[in-house]
Each structure stands twice: as C-alpha cells, then as structure tokens.
N, C-alpha and C positions, 0 to 999 in steps of 0.2 A: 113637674111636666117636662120642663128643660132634661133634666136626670134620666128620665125615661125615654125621650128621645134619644140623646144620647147615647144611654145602653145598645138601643136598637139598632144605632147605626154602626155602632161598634161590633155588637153579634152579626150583623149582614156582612160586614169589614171580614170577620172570620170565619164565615163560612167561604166566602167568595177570595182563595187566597191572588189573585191576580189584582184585585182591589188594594186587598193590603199591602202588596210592593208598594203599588203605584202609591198610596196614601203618604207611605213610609218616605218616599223618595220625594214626593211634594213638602213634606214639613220640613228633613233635613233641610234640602235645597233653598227653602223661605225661611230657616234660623240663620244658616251657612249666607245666604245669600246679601241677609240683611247684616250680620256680622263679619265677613270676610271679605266678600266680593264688589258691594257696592262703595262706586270713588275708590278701587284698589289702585288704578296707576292716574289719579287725577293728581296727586302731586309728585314734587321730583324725590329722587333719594334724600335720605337724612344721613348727613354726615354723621357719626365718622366711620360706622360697622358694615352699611348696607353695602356701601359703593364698595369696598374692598370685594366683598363677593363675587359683586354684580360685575366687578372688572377682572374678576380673576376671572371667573367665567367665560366670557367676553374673548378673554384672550386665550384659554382653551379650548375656543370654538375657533379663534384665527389662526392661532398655530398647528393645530391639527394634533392636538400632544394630551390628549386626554391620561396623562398618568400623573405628571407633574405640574401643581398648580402653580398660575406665574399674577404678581401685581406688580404695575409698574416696571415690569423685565425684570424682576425680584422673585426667586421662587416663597410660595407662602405656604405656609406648611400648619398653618393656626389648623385646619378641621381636614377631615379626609376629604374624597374626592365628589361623595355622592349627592350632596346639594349642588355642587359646580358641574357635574353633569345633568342635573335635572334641569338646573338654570341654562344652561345650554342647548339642551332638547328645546326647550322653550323658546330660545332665541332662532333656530331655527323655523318652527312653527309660526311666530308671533312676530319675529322682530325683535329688534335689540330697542328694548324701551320699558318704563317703569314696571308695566302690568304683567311682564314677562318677566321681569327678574320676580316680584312678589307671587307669582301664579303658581308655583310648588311650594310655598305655604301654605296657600290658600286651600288651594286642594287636600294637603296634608292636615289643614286641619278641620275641613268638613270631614276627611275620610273617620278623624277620631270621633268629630259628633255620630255621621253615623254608623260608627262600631257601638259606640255607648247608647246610642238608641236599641240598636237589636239586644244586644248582649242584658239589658233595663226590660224587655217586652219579652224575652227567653224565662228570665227570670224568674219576674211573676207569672209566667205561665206554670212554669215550673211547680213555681211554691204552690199556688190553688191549686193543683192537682196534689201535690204531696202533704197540703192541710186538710182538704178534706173528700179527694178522688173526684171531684169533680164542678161544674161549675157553677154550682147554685152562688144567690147573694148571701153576703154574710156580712155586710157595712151599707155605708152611704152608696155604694154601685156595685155594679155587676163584676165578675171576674172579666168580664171583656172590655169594660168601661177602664177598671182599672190599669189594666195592661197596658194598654196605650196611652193613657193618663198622664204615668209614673216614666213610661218611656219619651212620652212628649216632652214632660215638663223638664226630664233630665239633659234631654238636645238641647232644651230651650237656654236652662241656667248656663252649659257649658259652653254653649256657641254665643251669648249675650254677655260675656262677663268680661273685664276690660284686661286681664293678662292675655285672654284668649284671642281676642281682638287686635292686641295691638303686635300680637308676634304672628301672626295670621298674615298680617297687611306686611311683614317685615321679609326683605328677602337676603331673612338670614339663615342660618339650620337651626336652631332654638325648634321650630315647631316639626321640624322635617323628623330630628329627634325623638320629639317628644310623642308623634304618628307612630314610630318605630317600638318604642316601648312601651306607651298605652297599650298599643294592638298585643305585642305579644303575651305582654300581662296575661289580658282579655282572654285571648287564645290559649294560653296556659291552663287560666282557671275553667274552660269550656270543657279541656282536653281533659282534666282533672274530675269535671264532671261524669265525663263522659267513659271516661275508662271507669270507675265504677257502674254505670248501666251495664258498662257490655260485660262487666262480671258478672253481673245479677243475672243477664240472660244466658251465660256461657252455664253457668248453676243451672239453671231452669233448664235448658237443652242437655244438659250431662245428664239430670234425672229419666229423663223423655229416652234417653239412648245407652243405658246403662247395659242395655244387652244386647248394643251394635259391637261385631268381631273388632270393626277400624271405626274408631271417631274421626268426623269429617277434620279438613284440614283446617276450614274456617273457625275451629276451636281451641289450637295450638294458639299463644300468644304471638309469636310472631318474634322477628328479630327488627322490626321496623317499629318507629312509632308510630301513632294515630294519624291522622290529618290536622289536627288540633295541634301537636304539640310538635310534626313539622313544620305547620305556620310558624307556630310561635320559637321554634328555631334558626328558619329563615329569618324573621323579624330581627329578632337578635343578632344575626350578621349582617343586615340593613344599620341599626342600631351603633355595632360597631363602624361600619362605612362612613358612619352620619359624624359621629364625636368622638370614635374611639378606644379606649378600655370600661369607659364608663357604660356603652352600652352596655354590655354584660356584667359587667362589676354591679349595677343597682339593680337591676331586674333581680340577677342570684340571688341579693342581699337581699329584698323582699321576698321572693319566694323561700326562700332558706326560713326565714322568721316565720314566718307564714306556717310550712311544715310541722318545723320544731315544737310550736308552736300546739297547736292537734294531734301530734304523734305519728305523722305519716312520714316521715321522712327518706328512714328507709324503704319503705314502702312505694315511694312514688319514685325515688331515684333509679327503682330497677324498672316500673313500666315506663320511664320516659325513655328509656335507650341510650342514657346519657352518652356512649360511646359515640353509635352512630348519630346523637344531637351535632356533636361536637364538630365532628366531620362535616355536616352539613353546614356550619356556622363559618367552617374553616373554608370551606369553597363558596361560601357566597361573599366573604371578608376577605380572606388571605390574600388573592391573588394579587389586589391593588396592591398593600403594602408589600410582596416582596420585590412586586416590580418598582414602585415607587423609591424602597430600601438600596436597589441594584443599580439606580441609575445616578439617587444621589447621599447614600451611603451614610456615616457618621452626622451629616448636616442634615436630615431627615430624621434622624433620630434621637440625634439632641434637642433642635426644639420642637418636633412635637411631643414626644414620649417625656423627655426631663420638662421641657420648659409649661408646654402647654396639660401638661396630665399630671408629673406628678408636685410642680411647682403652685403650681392652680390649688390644690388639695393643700399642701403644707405650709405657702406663706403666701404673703399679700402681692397678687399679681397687676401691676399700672393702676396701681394705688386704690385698687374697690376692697376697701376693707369694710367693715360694718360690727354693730356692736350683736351680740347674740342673741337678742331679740325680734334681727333685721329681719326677718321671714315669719313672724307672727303681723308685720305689720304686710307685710307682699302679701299675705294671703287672703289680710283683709281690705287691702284695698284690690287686691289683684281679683276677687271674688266679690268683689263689691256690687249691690248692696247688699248679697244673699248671703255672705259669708259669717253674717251673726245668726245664722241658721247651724253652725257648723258644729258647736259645743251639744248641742241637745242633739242634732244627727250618730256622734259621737257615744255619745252619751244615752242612746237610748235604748230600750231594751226589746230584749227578744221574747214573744210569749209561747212558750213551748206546751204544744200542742197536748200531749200527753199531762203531763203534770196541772198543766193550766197555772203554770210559775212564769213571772219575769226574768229572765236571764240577764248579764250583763257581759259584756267581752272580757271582764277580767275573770270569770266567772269558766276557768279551764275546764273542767272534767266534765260539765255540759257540752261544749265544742269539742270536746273528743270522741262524745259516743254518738255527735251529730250526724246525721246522713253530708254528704263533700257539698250538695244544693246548696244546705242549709249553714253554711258555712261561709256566705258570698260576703257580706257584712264582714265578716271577719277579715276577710280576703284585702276587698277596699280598705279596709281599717292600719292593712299591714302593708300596704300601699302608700300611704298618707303617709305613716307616720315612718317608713323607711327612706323615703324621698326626702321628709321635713327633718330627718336625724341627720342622715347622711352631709347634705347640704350644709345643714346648721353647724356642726363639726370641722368641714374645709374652712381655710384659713379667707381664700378667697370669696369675697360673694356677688351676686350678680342679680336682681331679682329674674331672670330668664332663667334660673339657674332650677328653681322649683316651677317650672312649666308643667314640668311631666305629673305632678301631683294634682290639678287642677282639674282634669277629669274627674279623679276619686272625688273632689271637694263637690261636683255636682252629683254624681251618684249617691254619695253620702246621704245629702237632701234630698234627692227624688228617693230613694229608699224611705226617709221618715216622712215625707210627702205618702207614701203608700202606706205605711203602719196609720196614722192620719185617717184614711178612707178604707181601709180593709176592715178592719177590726171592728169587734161589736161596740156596743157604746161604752160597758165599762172601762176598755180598756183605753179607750177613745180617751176617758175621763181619766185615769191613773198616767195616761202621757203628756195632755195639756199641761200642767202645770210649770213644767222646764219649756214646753213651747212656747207659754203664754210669757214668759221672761222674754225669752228671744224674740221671741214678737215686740213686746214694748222696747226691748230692744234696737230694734229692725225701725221702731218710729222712731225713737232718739238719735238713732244713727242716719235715717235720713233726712232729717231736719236738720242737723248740726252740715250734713252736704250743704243743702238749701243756705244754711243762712251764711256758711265760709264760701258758698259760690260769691255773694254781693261784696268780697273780700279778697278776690281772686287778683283783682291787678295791684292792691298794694302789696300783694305778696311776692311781685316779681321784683327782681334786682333789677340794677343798670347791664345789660347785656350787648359786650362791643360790637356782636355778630349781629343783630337784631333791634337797633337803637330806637326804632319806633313801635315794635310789640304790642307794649303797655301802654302805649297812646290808642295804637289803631284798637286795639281788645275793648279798652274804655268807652269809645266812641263807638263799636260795634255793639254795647246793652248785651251782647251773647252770655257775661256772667249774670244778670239780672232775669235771664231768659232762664237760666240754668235755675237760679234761686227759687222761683216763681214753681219751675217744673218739680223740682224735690220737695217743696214746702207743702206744696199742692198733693202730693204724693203722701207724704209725713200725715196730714190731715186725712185722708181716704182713709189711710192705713189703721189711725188712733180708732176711729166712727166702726169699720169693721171689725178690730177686735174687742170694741167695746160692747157692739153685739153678735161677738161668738162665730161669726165667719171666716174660718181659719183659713179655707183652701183658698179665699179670694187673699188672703195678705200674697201670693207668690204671683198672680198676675198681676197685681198692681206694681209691684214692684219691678218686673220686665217690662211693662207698660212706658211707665216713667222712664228706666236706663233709654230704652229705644228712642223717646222721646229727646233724653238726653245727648243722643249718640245724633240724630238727625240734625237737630235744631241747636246745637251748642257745639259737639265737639269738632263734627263736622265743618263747619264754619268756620273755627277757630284755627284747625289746621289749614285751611286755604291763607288765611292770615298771616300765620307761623311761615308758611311756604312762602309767601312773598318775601318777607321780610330777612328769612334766614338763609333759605336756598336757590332761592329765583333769582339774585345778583351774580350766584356763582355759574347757574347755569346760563345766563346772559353773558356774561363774562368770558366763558368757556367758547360761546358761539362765536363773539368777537374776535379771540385770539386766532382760532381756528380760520376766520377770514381773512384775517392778518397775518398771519406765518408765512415767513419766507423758506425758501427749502431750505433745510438743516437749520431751521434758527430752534435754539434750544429754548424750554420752558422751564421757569422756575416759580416755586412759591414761598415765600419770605415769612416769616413770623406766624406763619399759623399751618395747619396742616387739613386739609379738606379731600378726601377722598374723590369726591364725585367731579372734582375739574378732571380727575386722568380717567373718568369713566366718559366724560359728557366730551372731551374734548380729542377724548380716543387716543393719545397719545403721551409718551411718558413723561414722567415730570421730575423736577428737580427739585425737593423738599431740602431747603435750609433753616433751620431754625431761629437761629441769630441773625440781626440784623449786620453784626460787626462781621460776620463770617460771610456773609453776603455780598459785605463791600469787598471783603478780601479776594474774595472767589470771581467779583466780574472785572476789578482791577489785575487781577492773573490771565484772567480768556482775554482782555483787552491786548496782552501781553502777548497772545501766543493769532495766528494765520489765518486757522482754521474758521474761523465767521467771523461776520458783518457786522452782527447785533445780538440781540436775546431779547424774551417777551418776559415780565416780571410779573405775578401777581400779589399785591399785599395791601395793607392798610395806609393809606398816603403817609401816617407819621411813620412811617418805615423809612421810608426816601432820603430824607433828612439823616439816620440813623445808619444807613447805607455809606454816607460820603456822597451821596445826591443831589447836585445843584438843581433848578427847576428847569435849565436849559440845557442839563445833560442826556434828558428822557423825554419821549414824546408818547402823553397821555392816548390810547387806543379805547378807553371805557371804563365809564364808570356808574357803578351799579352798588347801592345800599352803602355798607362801611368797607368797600374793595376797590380798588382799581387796577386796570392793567394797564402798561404801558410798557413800550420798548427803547429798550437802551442800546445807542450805538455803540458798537466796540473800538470803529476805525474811525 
C-alpha cells in the first residue's frame, strides 16, 4: 500500500517537472540543513586552522589587498586566495563573525550534496530507459519510485556522515576544495556521456541528409568543448584557486585511470579540446598567481609551491605523519556508520542485460564494449580508489586530506541501494549474501559505537587547555545518551535483518546518526566550547578594553590563533617562557612604551622572571590569564 503510494507520487513528481525542482530543492536543503547549517556559528572558532583563515580574510577585507594573503601582518601563503575571498564576500554581507567565516563551506558543501543528487536521479533515469526503453516495473518499485529513491538516499548518506559534517561547519578550504573537484569529476563524466549521444544523433542526421550539397553547421564537431566539459574545466581552475597543483594533479590522475582503463583515452582526449581546456583553466587560475608571484617573488614561491605542495607529498609536514592504514580507518569513521556498506558497494556486480551474466569491475573487456552510461560505477570506483591511492602514497596525512573521496563512498551505496530495489528477485537473491555480511556488520559496528560511547570520558587525557572537559562530559550523561541511542539502533537493526528487511537497515541507521548529532554531539561541542575557547574569547574581549595606545600584545607558551582574530589586532607569539623574559626585560630597556598585555598560563609568570608585584592581573578565564606588565 505504502509502495504504491509512493510510486504514484513519484510518477505525478515527473510528469509535473516544476514539482520536481521544488521536491529536489526541499530534501537537499533538509539533509544540508540538518548537517551543515544548523548551530553553524553557535560556537567560537577552534584553534588552531580556522582562526588563521578567518583572519587572513579579515585583513584582506581591511586592507583592501585582495592579492596577497596577510595573518597577523605576516603574509601567508599556506592555500591560494579563493576561500579568503569567499570569506570576505561574506564578511561583507554578514559581518565579521563565526557563521560568516564557516558560510562558504557550508554552501560548498550542500552545493556537492546537491550535484550528487541530480547527477544519482540522471542516472537511473538513464539506466531504465537503456535496460529496457522504458518505464514499466521490474523490482520492488517503479522506475519513478526508484529514481528518486537512490537519489534521496545518496543526498542523505553524504550530507549526514561526520567527515562531511565537520569540514562543512569548518571555515577552512578542505570543503571549498573538495565542491571544486567533486563537481568537475561530475561534469566530466556528464560531458562524457553526453558527447557520445550527440554522436549517436550526428549518425542518425548524416543518414537523413546524405544527399544534402552542404551539411548543416550544427554537425562539424566544433573547436570548443561541450558545456559539460567547460564546467568541468572552469571547476578545475576553481580547484587550482582553492589548493593549488593538486587541483588538477588528482582530477587528471583519476580521469586518466578511468580512460586507460576502457580504452577511450585517445578518444576522449581529442573531443574534450584539451588545448582550449587548458586555456580556459589558465584564465580562470593564472591570473592570481602571477600577480601574487610579481609582487612577492621567490617568498611566494618557496613556501607555497616547495613547502606547502611539494613538501606536503614527500615528507612529514608539523609532524602529521601516520601509519598506512591511516585512511582505511578516516573512511570508516569518516563515513560512519554506513561505511561497512562500502566493500559489498565495491564489490558488487553488474548484470548485463544481454548476456543476463554478472559482471565485476575487474572484469575489463565487458567495460570496454560497454555503452560510456553504463560505465558510471566504474567511473566512482576510479574515483575512490584514486583519491584513497594518491593520498595513501604522500608522505604527509591529514584525515581532510581524503574529503574529496567521500561523495564517491555515498554514491557507491546509493548505487547498491538501487541494484537492492531494481532488479528481479533472483538477482535480488544472488546479491544478498555479501549484503547480509555488511549488514550483520553494520550491527556489530553499531553496538560496539553504543557500548565505547559509556566509555567516552575515560578515554580522555588530562588536557591543560580544557581541565574540566571530562568532569562537565560526565556530569552532562550526553555519553550515556549516545550509548542508549546506538544500542537501541544496533537492536532495530539485528530484528530487521533477521526478517529480511533490507531497505529499512539504511534508514535506521540515518535515524540514529541524526539522533546522535542532535542530542549528543551537539551538546558536547557547547561544552567543548566553553571550556577550550570561551576563556580565549573572553580574554580577548578584556585585553581589547584594556589596551592602551600602542601597548603591544603578546602570547607566551602556547599559540592560539583566534586571540588576533577576536581581538583584531596583531600579536606577538613567543614560545619560551625564558625568551619572554628576555624579550620584556629588553622593551623595558628601550622608550618607546609604558607597558605590554601578556597572555599565558599563570605558571608562565614565574618562568618569565615574574614577581606577583611586577604585573597586574586584567582576567582570568579557564587555564589563561591576562595581565599587564609595566615597563617604566
């Protein structure tokens, strides 16, 4: 009954295509909404990546210098210019405040849920007409039911899953990035599609006009590419703007495989126009870096290009090294808890129409004489596993580092989500078996959540930044909440696949994360925030009331970003405590001021050369204090 409603509103959904935006743009916007935007600026920045951004930006909006990026009156040259400009449009618009620096991730990374929506509902439209021309049933629902289905549930996994969540909320380039090479993948592979149709009908029209004197013009290929595969060149100079050589260094590197791969290589390399690609990638990229190159020369180009690009790739950069299994475990916490879906997604096969054989991706001279549609599995597959090589390989690692893979990991499964409900019943029957793994799976794995959630506060250290964390976490039950929520989950989960209800194991499981994301993690980071960043941004407020003209600011023993974003002005980062002393017994030495504001850990002071009557306490807030020291 449910089924057939359904159908039917989904057949009304496609006849009536003004329904279907609007439908389309309601569900993104309530996956998006509920994973990126809700509490986006309720707490302050997190030391130590955000605030660096968020104040370069800041001050390329005060200086008026949109070429060269400045932190702390430091130029910084870590990522190009095109997240410091979007952060700055922002600031503009919004104000200079949390929800405005995170607000172009946010967007960037709804914009990826919905690309992966349409590109998931193109699809299978696709496929049903080229299985069997048209749209009768041939499974559990209708080709219209499906459609949207496979496409919803694919929004659903990638906008709910906690890598995508937490670089969403972050206002770093990690997701701005990862917007930029999703999409042109995407666009690639459309373009890709799609230059084959318009072969098929330039055939079809050369027959029809075989005994026209001049074939029309519309039948020359052209010297331009598509509109598909200009997107997806422009993307690619976004791409670069965002991170640099990498933009197009991993896109190529997957599409290359990808080609070689099916045999199209040469083939595609002349309909894309790679000439005029290039050109196009060069004017929407170039112009920053030669301006940027011109005004600061050699120092621009040693550390981004040596330090930050090719250092990054070759050796251990500020010490994130990891062993090489580090990103089998990102992907499965990072895709958590759907990401034990991900082997059988991988791993399952294609039934090819014709033959009525199961295919497998290793399984090449089937994918070669495949129509380019039917190739899309392939496609994500060379996706994945280019992202997950590449990365694995660099010396350094970073789990933001495989962002851009994380789309593919939900297509993946909205794809065997659709083999699941397409297919008749035997074949329905010949794929359970590796699903019904992952499934028991998928309960082991969320129970063992469940029961390390009741476990969660002895697992924290003593932390100097945050000394009551593990008190207030304990006395908030939020991990007992959590326990409770997964455990409860784990049990639905075991009941339904013990009688055979497949499609409901994937809404239970989004059930619970959201569940989880409301009522545990939510809460937690309010917690987190007071205790870690809410003394600095207190702190910050106080100095700022207190400053005297030109009194300089310093921070002692530790390095926190977000005091020169919150407090707007530059700072003076000493590491050592003994160089500190050094440093205000020399200013006390020289004219020029009265005093200094200090911010550090009170056993600093001491450590300083600091009597208790040489400084006078301004605030104190968690494990920090400020105070200022007279000179004269």
């Amino acid at each position: 009954m449910i089924n057939h409603a359904f159908d039917k509103w989904c057949q009304d959904i496609e006849k009536r295509p003004v329904l279907a935006i609007i439908s389309s743009v309601l569900l993104v916007a309530l996956v998006s909404g509920i994973g990126f935007f809700w509490h986006l600026g309720s707490i302050g920045l997190i030391d130590e990546t955000e605030p660096l951004f968020a104040e370069a930006s800041r001050q390329m909006l005060v200086r008026g210098d949109w070429i060269t990026p400045f932190f702390n009156n430091e130029t910084r040259f870590d990522k190009p210019a095109l997240i410091y400009w979007c952060q700055a449009i922002a600031y503009q618009i919004f104000g200079v405040n949390e929800w405005a620096v995170r607000l172009p991730s946010a967007l960037a990374a709804t914009a990826v849920v919905g690309f992966c929506f349409y590109v998931l509902q193109w699809y299978v439209a696709k496929q049903n007409i080229h299985q069997d021309g048209n749209h009768n049933q041939t499974g559990a629902f209708s080709h219209s039911s499906r459609r949207w289905m496979v496409a919803s549930l694919g929004a659903a996994l990638i906008a709910l899953s906690p890598e995508m969540i937490v670089w969403a909320r972050a206002g770093v380039s990690d997701m701005l990035l990862s917007f930029c090479m999703v999409s042109a993948l995407l666009c690639f592979f459309l373009g890709y599609v799609n230059e084959e149709e318009r072969c098929r009908s330039r055939e079809i029209s050369n027959n029809n006009i075989s005994n026209l004197p001049h074939p029309p013009l519309w039948l020359s290929p052209g010297i331009f590419p598509s509109k598909w595969y200009t997107a997806f060149y422009i993307l690619i100079g976004g791409a670069i703007l965002t991170k640099g050589p990498v933009g197009i260094v991993l896109p190529g590197l997957i599409i290359g495989i990808f080609l070689l791969y099916v045999g199209k290589f040469k083939q595609v390399l002349q309909e894309i126009r790679l000439f005029i690609g290039l050109l196009i990638i060069a004017l929407v990229s170039l112009p920053w870096y030669v301006l940027v190159t011109w005004r600061n020369g050699w120092n621009f180009i040693n550390d981004f290009f040596g330090y930050h690009n090719v250092e990054r790739f070759t050796a251990v950069v500020n010490r994130h090294s990891a062993p090489w299994y580090f990103y089998f475990l990102v992907v499965l916490l990072g895709f958590a808890p759907y990401a034990v879906y991900l082997p059988s997604a991988i791993l399952r096969k294609n039934r090819d129409s014709k033959t009525n054989l199961n295919i497998s991706f290793w399984q090449r001279k089937y994918w070669i004489s495949q129509s380019r549609i039917q190739q899309f599995s392939l496609f994500i597959l060379a996706w994945f596993f280019g992202v997950f090589g590449f990365f694995t390989i660099a010396v350094t690692k970073l789990p933001s580092y495989v962002l851009p893979l994380m789309p593919a990991v939900g297509i993946l499964i909205a794809l065997l989500f659709n083999d699941l409900i397409a297919q008749d019943k035997s074949y329905r029957i010949s794929i359970v078996p590796g699903f019904r793994l992952s499934a028991w799976v998928n309960v082991i794995f969320v129970a063992a959540i469940g029961f390390t959630s009741f476990y969660v506060p002895r697992l924290f250290g003593e932390d100097s930044a945050a000394p009551n964390f593990k008190q207030l976490l304990q006395q908030s039950n939020l991990t007992e909440i959590g326990g409770i929520i997964w455990l409860a989950a784990a049990v639905i989960l075991a009941i339904l696949l013990m009688r055979k209800m497949w499609l409901s194991l994937f809404g239970v499981n989004l059930v619970a994360f959201c569940l989880f994301l409301f009522f545990v993690l939510t809460p937690a980071q309010y917690i987190m925030d007071s205790e870690r960043q809410m003394p600095l941004r207190k702190l910050s407020a106080i100095a700022v009331q207190n400053q005297r003209p030109n009194e300089e600011l310093m921070m002692v023993g530790f390095k926190k970003p977000s005091i020169a974003f919150y407090t707007q002005r530059p700072i003076n980062y000493i590491r050592s405590s003994e160089t500190a002393g050094e440093y205000i017994q020399n200013q006390a030495a020289k004219t020029t001021q009265q005093s200094l504001i200090v911010f550090a850990q009170p056993k600093k002071f001491a450590e300083m050369g600091l009597q208790a009557t040489d400084y006078k306490i301004l605030g104190d807030r968690g494990a920090y204090q400020v105070i200022r020291v007279p000179l004269k």
